[in-house]
C-alpha positions as CSV (number, residue, x, y, z in Angstrom):
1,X,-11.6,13.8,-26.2
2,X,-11.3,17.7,-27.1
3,X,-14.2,18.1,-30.6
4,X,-11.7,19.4,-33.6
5,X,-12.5,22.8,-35.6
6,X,-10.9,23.4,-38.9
7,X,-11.1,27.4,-40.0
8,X,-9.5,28.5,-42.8
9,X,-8.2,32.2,-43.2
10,X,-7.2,31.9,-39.4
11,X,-4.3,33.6,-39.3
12,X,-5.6,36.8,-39.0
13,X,-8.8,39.5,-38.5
14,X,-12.4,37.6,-38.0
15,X,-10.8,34.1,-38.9
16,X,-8.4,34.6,-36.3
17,X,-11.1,35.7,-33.6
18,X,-13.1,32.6,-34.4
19,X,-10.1,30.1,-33.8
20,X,-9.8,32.1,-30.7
21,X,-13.4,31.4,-29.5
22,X,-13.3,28.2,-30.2
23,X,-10.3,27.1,-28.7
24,X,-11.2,29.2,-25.6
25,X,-14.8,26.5,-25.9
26,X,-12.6,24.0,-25.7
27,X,-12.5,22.8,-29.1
28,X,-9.3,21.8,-30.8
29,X,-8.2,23.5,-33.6
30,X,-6.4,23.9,-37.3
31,X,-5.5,27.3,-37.7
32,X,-5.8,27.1,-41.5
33,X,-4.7,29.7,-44.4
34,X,-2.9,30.7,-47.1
35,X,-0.3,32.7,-45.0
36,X,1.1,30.0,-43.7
37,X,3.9,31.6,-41.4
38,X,1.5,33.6,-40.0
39,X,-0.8,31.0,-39.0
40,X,1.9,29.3,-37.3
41,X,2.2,32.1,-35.2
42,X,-1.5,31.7,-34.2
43,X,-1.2,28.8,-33.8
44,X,1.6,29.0,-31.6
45,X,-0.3,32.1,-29.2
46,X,-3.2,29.5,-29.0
47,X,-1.1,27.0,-27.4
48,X,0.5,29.7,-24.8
49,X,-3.0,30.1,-24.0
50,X,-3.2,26.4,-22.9
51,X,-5.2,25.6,-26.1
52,X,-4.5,22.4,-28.6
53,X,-4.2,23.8,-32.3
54,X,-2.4,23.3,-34.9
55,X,-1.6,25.2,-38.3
56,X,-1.9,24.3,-41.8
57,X,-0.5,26.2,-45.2
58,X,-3.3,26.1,-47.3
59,X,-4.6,27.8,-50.7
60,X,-8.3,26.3,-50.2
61,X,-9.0,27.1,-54.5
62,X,-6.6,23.8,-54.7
63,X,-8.4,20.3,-54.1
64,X,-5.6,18.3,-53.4
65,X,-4.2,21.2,-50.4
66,X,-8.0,21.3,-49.0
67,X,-7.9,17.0,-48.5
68,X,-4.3,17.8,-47.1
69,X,-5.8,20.3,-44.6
70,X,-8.2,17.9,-43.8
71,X,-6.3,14.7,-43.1
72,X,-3.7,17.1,-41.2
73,X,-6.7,17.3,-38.6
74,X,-7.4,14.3,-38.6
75,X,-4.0,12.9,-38.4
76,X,-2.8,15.3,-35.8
77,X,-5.9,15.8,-34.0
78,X,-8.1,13.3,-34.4
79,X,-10.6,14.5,-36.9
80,X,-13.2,17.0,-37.5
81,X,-16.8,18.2,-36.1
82,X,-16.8,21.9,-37.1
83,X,-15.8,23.3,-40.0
84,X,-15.8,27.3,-40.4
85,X,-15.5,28.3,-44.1
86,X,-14.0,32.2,-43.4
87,X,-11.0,32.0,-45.8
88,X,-11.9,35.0,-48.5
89,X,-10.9,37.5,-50.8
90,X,-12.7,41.2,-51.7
91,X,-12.4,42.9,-55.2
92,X,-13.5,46.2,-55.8
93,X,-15.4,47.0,-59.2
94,X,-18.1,47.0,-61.5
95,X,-19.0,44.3,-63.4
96,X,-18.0,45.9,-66.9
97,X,-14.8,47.1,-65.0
98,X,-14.0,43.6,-63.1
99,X,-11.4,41.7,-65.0
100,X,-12.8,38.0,-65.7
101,X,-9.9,36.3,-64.2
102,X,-10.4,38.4,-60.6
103,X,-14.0,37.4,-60.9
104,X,-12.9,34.2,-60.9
105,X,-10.2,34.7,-58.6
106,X,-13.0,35.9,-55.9
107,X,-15.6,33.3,-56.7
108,X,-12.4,30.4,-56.6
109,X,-11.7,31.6,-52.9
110,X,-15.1,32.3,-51.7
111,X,-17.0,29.8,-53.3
112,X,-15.2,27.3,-54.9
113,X,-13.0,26.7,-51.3
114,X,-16.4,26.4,-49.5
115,X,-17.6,23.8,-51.6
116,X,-13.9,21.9,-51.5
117,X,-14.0,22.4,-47.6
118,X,-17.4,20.8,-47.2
119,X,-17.1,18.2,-49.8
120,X,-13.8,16.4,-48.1
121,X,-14.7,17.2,-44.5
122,X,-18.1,16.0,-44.9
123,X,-17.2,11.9,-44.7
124,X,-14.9,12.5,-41.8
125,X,-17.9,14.2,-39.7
126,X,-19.9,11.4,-41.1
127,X,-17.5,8.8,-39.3
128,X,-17.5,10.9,-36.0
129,X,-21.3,11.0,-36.3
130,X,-22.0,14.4,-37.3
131,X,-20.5,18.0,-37.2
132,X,-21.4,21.7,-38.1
133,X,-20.0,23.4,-41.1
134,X,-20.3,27.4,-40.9
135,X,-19.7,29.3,-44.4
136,X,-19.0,32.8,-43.5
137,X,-20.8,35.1,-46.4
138,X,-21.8,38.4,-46.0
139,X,-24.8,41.3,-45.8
140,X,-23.4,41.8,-49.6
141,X,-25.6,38.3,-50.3
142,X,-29.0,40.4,-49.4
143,X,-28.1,44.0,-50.3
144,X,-24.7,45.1,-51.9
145,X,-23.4,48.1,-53.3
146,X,-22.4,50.0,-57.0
147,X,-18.9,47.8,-57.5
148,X,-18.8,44.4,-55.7
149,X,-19.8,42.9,-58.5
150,X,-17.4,39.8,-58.0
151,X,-17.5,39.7,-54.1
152,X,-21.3,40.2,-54.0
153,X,-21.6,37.1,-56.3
154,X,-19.6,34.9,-54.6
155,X,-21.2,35.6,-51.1
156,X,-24.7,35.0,-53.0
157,X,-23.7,32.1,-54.2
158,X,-22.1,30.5,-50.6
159,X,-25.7,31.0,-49.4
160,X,-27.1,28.7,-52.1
161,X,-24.4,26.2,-51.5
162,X,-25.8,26.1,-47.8
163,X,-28.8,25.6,-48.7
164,X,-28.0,22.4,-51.2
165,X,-25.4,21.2,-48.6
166,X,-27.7,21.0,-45.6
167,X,-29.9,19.4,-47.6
168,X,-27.4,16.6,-48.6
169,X,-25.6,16.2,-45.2
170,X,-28.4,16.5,-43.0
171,X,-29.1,12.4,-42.7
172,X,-25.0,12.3,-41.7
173,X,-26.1,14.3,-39.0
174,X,-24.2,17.2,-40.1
175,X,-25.8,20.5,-39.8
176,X,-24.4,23.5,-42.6
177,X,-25.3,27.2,-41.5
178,X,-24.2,30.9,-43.1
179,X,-23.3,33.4,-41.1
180,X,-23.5,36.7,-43.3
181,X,-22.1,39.9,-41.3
182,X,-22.5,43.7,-42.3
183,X,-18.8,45.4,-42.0
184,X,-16.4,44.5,-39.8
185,X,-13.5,46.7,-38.4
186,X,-10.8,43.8,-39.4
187,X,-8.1,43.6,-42.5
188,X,-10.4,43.0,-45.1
189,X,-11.6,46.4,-44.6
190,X,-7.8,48.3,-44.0
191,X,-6.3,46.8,-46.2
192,X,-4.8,49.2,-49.4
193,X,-6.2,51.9,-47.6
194,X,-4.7,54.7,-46.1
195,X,-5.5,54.9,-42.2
196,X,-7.7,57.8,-42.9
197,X,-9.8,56.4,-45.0
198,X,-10.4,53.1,-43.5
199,X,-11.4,55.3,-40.3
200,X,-14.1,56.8,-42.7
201,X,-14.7,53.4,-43.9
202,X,-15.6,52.7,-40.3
203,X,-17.9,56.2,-39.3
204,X,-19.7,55.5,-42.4
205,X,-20.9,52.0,-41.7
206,X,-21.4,52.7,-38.2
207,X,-24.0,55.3,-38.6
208,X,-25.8,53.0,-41.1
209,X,-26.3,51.0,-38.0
210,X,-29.2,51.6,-35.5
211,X,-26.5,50.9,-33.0
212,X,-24.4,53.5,-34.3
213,X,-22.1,50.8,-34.9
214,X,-19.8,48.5,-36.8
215,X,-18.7,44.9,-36.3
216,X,-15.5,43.5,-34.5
217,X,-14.6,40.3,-35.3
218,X,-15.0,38.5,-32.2
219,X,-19.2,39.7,-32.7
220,X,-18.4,37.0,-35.7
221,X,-16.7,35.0,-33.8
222,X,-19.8,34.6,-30.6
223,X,-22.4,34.0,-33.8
224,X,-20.3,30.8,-34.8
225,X,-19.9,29.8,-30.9
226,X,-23.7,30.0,-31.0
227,X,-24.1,28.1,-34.2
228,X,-22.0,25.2,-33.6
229,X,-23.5,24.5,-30.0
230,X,-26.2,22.1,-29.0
231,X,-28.4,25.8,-28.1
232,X,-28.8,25.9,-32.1
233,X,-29.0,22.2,-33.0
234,X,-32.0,22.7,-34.8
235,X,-30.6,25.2,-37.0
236,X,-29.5,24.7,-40.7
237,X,-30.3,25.3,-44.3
238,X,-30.4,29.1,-43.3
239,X,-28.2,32.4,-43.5
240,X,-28.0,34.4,-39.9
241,X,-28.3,37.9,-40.7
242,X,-25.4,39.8,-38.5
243,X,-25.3,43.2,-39.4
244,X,-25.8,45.8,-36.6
245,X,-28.9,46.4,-38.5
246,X,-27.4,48.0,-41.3
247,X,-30.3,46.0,-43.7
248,X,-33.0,47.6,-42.1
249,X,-31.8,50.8,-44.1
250,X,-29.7,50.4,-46.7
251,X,-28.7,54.0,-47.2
252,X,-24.7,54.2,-46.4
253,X,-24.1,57.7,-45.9
């Protein structure tokens, strides 16, 4: 029998990439997100590729559409053992300019889903003996920049919620890890920006990097294959730094 991953925001970009992996692993998966035609269609290329997976329609700030998500793996599929909290949502501006309801907008997708994800697919892992949760955060959680107030917050704040969650789940055998990369060359970074900039976007980060370099999403996507296989069974509790080694200076030119 085939272990089940749920992501959510895996229609598209570094969500996508990490269905991907883990189908090509051998897991089978719920291609989960709020684009729900477009995770069908994912869903759909995953199965061409002689993967299982399924897709789900889901706005993970609403409880009762999370505990849908999660019984549609486990009614389709069979259950759950991984569960890859990428579903989120970037909002550019200072915290006197931020609006309060897109602060709370960012922190209900990036945070609040997290903790809806975990807290319902918890028990089922429980009842399969264990599983790995993965919350995707961000370099923003360590060092962040002049107007992510909101963003920066909320990727903080996933890493605390890792912290208390391995600590709860860890008798249930489960195992709760954060991922946090630097930038990555995927939507969240195009988006509402011209083509020019976003290339600018891209040079900048990149020489930031020792490496002279900037994410892809499938470097996201190898981190969780690492984190949810018995080679990192002793890990939890922690945030994985992946970043190119942007940290190491924090000057983005």
């Amino acid at each position: 029998m085939s272990k089940v991953a749920v992501v959510t925001g895996a229609a598209r970009g570094i969500g996508k990439a990490i269905a991907t992996r883990l189908a090509r692993d051998g897991y089978a998966v719920v291609v989960a997100d709020v684009l729900g035609d477009l995770a069908r269609q994912t869903a759909e290329e995953l199965r061409q590729q002689g993967a299982t997976a399924s897709s789900f329609a889901v706005d993970v700030r609403d409880e009762a559409q999370v505990q849908g998500m999660i019984a549609h793996a486990v009614r389709e599929l069979g259950g759950v053992d991984v569960l890859v909290n990428n579903a989120g949502v970037m909002w550019r501006g200072s915290v006197v300019e931020t609006p309060a309801d897109a602060f709370d907008f960012v922190l209900s997708v990036n945070l609040r889903g997290a903790f809806l994800g975990i807290k319902h697919a918890a028990p089922v892992m429980r009842r399969r003996g264990g599983g790995v949760i993965v919350n995707i955060a961000s370099i923003h959680a360590f060092a962040t920049q002049a107007g992510m107030a909101a963003y920066a917050a909320s990727k903080t704040g996933l890493i605390g919620l890792t912290r208390a969650a391995a600590l709860d789940l860890g008798a249930w055998g489960i195992r709760v890890v954060a991922i946090c990369p630097g930038a990555v060359d995927a939507p969240m970074l195009r988006d509402k920006v011209s083509e020019s900039e976003a290339e600018a976007t891209v040079q900048r980060w990149a020489s930031a990097s020792p490496l002279n370099t900037i994410l892809q999403p499938e470097d996201v996507a190898n981190c969780v294959a690492w984190v949810v296989s018995d080679a990192a069974r002793r890990l939890t509790g922690v945030a994985v730094l992946l970043d190119a080694g942007v940290a190491t200076d924090l000057r983005i030119r």
